[in-house]
N, CA, C and O atoms as a DFTB+ gen file, in Angstrom:
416 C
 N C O
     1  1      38.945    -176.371    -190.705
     2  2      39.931    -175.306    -190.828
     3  2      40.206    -174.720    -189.443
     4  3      39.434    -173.984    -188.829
     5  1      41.507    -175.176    -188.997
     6  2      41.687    -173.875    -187.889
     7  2      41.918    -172.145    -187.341
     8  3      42.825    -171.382    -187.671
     9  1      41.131    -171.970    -186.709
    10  2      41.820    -170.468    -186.796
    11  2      42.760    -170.033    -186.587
    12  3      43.490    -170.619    -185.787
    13  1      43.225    -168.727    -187.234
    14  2      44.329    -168.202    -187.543
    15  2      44.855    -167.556    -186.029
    16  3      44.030    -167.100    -185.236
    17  1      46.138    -167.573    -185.771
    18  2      46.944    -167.164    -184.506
    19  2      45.935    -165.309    -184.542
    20  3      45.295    -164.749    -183.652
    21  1      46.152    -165.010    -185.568
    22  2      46.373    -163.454    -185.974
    23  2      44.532    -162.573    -185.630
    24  3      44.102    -161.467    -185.303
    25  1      43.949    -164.065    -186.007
    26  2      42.530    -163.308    -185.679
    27  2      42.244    -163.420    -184.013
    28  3      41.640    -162.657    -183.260
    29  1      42.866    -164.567    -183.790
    30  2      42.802    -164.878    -181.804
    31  2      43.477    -163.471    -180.961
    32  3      43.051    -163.069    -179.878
    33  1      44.396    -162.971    -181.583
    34  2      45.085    -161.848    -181.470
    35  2      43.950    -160.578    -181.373
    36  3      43.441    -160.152    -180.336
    37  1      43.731    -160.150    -182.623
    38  2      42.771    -159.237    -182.768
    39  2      41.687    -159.434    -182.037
    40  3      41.357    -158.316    -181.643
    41  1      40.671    -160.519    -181.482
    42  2      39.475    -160.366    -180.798
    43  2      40.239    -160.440    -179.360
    44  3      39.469    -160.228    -178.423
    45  1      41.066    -160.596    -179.131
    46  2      42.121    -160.513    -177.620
    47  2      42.168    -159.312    -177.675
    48  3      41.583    -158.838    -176.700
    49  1      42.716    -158.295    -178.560
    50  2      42.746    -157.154    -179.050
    51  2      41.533    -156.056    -178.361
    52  3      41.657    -155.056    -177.655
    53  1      40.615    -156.596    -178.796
    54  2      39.262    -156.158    -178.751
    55  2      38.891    -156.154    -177.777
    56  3      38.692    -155.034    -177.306
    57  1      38.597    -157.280    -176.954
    58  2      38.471    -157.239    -175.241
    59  2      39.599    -156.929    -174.478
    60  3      39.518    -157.218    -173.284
    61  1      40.896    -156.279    -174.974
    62  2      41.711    -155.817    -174.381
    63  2      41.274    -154.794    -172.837
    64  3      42.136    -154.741    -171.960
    65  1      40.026    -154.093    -172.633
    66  2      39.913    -153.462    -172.038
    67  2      38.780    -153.975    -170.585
    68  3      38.400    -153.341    -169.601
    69  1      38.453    -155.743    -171.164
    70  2      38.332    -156.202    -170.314
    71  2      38.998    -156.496    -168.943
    72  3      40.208    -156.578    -169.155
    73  1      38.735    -156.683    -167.666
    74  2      39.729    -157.736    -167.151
    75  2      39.571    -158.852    -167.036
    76  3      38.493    -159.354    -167.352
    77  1      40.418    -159.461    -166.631
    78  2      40.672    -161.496    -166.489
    79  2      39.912    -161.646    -167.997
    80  3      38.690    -161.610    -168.145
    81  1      40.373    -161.727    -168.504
    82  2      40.455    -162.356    -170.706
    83  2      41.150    -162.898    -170.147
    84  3      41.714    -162.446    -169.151
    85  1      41.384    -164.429    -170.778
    86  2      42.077    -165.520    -171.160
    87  2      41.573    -166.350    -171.950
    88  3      40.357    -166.479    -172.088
    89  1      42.398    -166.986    -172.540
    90  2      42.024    -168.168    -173.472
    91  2      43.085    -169.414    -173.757
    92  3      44.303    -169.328    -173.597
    93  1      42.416    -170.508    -174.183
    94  2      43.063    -171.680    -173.970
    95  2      42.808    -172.665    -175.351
    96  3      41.676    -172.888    -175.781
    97  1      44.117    -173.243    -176.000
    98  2      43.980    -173.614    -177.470
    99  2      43.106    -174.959    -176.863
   100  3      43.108    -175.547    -175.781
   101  1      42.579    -175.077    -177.767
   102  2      41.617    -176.545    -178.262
   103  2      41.546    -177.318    -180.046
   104  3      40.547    -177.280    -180.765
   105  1      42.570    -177.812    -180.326
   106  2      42.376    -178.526    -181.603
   107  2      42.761    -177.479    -182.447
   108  3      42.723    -177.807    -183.633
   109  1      43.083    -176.443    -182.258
   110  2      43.457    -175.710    -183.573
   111  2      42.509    -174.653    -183.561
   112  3      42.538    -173.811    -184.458
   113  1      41.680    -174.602    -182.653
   114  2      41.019    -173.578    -181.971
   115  2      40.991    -172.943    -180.860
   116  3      41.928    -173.338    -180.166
   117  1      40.117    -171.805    -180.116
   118  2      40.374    -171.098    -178.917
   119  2      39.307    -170.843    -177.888
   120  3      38.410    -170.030    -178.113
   121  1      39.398    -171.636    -176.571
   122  2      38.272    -171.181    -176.149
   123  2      38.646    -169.804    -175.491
   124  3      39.831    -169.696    -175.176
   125  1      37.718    -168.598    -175.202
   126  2      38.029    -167.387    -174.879
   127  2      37.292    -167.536    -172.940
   128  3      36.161    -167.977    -172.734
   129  1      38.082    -167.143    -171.981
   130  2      37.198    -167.042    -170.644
   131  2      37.246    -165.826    -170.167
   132  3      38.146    -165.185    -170.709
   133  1      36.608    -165.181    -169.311
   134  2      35.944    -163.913    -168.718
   135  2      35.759    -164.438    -167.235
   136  3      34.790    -165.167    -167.024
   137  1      36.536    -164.153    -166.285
   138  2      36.377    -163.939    -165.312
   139  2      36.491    -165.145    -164.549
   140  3      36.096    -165.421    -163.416
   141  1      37.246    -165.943    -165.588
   142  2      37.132    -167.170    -164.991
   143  2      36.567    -168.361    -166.272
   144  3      37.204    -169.291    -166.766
   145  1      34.853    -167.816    -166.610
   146  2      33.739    -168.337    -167.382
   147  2      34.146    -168.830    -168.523
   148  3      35.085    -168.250    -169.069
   149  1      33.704    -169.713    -169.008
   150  2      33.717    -169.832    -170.465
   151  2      32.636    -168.888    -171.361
   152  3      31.440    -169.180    -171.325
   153  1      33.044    -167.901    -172.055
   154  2      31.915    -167.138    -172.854
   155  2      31.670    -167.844    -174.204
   156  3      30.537    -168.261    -174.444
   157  1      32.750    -168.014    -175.175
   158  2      32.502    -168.377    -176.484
   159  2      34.110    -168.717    -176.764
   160  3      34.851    -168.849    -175.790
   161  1      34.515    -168.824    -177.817
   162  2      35.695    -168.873    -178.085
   163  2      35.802    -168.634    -179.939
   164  3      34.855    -168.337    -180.666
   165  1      37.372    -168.891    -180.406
   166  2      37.409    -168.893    -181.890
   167  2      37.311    -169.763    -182.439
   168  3      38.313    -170.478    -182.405
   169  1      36.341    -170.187    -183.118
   170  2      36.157    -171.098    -184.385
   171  2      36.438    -170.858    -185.930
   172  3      35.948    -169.794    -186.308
   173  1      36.833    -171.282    -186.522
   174  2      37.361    -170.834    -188.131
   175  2      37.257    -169.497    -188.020
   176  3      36.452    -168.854    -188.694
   177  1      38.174    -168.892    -187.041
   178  2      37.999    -167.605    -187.702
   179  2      36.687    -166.871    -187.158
   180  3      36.835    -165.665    -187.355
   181  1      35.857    -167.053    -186.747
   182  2      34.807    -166.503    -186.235
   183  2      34.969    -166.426    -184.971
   184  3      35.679    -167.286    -184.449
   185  1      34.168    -165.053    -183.870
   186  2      33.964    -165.171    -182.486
   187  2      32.500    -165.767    -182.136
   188  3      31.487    -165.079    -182.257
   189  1      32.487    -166.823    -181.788
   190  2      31.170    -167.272    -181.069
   191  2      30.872    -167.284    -179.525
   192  3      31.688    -167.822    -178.776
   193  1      29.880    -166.785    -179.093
   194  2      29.618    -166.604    -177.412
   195  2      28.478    -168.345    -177.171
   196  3      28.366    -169.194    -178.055
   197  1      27.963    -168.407    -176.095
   198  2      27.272    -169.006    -175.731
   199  2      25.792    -168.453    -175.561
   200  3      25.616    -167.531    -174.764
   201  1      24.940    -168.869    -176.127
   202  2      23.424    -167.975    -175.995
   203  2      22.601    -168.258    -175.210
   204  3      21.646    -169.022    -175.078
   205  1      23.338    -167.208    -174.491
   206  2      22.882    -166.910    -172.542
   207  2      21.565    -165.993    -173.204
   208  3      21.439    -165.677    -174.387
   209  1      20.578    -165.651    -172.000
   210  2      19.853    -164.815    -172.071
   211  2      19.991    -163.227    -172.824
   212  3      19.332    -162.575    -173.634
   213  1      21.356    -163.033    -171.972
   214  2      21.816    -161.590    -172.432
   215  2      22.200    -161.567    -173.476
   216  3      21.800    -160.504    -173.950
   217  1      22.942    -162.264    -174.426
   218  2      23.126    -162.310    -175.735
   219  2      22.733    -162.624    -176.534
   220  3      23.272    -162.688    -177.639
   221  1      21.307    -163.026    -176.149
   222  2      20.233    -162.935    -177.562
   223  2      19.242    -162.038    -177.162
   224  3      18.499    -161.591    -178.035
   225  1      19.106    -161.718    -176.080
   226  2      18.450    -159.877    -176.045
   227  2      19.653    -158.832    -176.773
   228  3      19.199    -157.726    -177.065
   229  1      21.057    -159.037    -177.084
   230  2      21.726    -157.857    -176.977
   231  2      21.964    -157.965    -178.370
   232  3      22.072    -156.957    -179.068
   233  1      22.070    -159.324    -178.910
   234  2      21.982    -160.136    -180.563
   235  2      20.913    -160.708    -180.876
   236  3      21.000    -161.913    -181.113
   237  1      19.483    -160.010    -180.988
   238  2      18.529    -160.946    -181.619
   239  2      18.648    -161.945    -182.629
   240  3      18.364    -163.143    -182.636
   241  1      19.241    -161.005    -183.664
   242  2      19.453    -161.702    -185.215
   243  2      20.516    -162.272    -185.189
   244  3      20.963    -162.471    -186.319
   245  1      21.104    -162.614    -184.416
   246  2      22.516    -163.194    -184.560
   247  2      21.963    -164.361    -185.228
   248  3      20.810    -164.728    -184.997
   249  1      22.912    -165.106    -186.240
   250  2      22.937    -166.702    -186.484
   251  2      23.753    -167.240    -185.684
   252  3      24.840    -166.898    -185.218
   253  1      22.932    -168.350    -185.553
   254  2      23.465    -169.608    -184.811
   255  2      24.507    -170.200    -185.507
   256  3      24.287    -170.014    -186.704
   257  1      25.499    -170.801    -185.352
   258  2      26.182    -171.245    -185.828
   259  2      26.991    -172.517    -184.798
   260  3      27.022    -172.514    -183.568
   261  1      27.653    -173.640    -185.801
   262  2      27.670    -174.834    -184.949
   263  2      29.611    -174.458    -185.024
   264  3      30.272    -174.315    -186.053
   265  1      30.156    -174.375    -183.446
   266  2      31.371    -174.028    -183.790
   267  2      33.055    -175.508    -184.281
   268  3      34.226    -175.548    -184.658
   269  1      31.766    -176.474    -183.831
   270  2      32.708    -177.985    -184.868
   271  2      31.455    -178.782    -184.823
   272  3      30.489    -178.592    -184.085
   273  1      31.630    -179.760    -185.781
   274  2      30.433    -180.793    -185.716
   275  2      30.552    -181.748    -184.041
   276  3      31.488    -182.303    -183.465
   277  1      29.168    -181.567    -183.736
   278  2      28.677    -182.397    -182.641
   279  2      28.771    -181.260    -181.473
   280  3      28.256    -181.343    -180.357
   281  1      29.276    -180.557    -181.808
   282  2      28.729    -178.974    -180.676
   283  2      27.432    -178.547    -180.647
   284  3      26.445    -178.938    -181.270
   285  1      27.579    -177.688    -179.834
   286  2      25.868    -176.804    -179.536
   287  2      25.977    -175.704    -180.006
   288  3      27.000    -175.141    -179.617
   289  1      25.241    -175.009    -180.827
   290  2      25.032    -174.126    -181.540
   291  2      25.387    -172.511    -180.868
   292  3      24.749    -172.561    -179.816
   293  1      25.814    -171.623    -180.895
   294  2      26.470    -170.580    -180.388
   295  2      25.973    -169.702    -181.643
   296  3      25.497    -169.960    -182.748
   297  1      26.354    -168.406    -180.853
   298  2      26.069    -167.140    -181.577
   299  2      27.133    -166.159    -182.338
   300  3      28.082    -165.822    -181.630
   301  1      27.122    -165.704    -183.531
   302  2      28.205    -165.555    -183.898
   303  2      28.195    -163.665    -183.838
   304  3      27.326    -162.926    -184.301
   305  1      29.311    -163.324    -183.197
   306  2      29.305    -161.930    -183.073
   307  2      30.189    -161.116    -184.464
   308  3      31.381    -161.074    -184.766
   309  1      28.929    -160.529    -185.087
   310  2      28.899    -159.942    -186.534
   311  2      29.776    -158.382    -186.271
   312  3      30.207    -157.804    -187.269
   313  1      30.009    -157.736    -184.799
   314  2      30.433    -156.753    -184.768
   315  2      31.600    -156.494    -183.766
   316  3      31.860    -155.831    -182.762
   317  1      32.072    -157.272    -184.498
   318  2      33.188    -157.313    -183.872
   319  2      34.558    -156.442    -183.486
   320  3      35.653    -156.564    -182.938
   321  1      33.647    -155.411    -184.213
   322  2      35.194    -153.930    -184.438
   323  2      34.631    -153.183    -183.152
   324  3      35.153    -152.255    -182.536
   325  1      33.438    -153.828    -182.911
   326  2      32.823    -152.339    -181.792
   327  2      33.031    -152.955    -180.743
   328  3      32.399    -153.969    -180.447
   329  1      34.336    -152.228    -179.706
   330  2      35.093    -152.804    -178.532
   331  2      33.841    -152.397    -177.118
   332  3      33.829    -153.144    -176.139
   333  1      33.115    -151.484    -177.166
   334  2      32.009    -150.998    -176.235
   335  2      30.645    -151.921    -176.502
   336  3      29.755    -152.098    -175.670
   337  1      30.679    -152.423    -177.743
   338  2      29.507    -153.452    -177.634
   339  2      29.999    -154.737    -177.138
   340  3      29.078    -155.421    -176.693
   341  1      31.295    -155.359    -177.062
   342  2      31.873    -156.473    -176.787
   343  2      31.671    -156.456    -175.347
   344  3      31.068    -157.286    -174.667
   345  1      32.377    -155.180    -174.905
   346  2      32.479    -154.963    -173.495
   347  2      30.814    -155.579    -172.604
   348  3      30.599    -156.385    -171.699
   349  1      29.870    -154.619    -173.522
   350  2      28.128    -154.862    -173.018
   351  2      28.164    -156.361    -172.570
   352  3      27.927    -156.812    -171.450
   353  1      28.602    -157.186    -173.984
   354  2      28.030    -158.489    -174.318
   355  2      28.594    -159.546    -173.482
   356  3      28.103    -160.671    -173.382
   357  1      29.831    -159.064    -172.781
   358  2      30.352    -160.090    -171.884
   359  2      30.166    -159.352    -170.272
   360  3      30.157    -160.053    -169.260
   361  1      30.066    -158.290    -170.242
   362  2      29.800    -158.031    -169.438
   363  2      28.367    -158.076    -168.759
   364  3      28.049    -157.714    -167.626
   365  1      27.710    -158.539    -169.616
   366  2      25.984    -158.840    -169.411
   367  2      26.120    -160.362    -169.467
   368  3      25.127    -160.765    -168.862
   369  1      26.891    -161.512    -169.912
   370  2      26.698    -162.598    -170.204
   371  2      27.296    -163.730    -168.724
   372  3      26.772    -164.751    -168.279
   373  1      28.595    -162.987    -168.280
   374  2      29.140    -163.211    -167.341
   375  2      28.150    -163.619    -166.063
   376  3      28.273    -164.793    -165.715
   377  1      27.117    -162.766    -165.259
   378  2      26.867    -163.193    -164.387
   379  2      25.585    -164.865    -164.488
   380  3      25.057    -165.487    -163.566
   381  1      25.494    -165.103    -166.197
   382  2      24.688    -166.236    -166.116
   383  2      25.324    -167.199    -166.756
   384  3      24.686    -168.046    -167.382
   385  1      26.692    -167.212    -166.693
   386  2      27.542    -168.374    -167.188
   387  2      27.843    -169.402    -165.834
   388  3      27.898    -168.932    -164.697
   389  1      28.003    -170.673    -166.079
   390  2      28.177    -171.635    -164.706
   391  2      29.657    -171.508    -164.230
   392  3      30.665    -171.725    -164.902
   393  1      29.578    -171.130    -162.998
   394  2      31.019    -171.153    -162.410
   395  2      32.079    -172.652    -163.129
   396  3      31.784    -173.815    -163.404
   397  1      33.245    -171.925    -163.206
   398  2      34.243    -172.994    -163.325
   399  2      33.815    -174.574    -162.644
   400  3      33.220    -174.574    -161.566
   401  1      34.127    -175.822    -163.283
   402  2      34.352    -176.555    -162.310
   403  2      35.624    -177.027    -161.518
   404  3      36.735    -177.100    -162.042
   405  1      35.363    -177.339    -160.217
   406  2      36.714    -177.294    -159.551
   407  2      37.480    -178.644    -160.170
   408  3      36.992    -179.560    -160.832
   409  1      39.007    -178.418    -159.669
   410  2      39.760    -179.502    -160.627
   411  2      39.672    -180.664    -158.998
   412  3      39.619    -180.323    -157.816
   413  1      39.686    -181.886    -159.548
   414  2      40.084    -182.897    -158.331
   415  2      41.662    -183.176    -158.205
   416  3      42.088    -183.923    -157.324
């Protein structure tokens, strides 16, 4: 199932108060970037991050979740209305994500 235009909207929405948000379609899905980074992106409808250090100190209980078959398991952010915890979670996740790679 792909996700909906309308929910990519709303978690865009949400980190609205980030800077440098962007995101880029993939298959009917979205990856979301921060500063450049890849953090997580939209899967069916869900926001999933990458489970960096900081986001499983900041999400213990988060479930893992696989965001298509043959992926690596990611964390699914359950609170998603709270724009000051989003802010924390990428803003703590950012400095241990791998720089872009350069294009040839």
């Amino acid at each position: 199932m792909a996700s909906s235009k309308d929910y990519l909207e709303y978690v865009l929405d949400q980190l609205s108060s980030l800077d440098d948000i962007s995101y880029r379609a993939m298959m009917g899905e979205y990856i979301i970037y921060y500063q450049g980074k890849i953090v997580g992106g939209v899967y069916d409808d869900r926001f999933l991050v990458k489970p960096t250090k900081s986001a499983l100190d900041l999400m213990p209980d988060a479930s893992r979740e696989l965001p298509y078959e043959g992926a690596k398991e990611m964390l699914l952010v359950e609170d998603i209305d709270d724009r000051d915890f989003l802010n924390e979670l990428l803003n703590a996740m950012v400095n241990e994500l791998p720089a872009p790679k350069k294009k040839k």
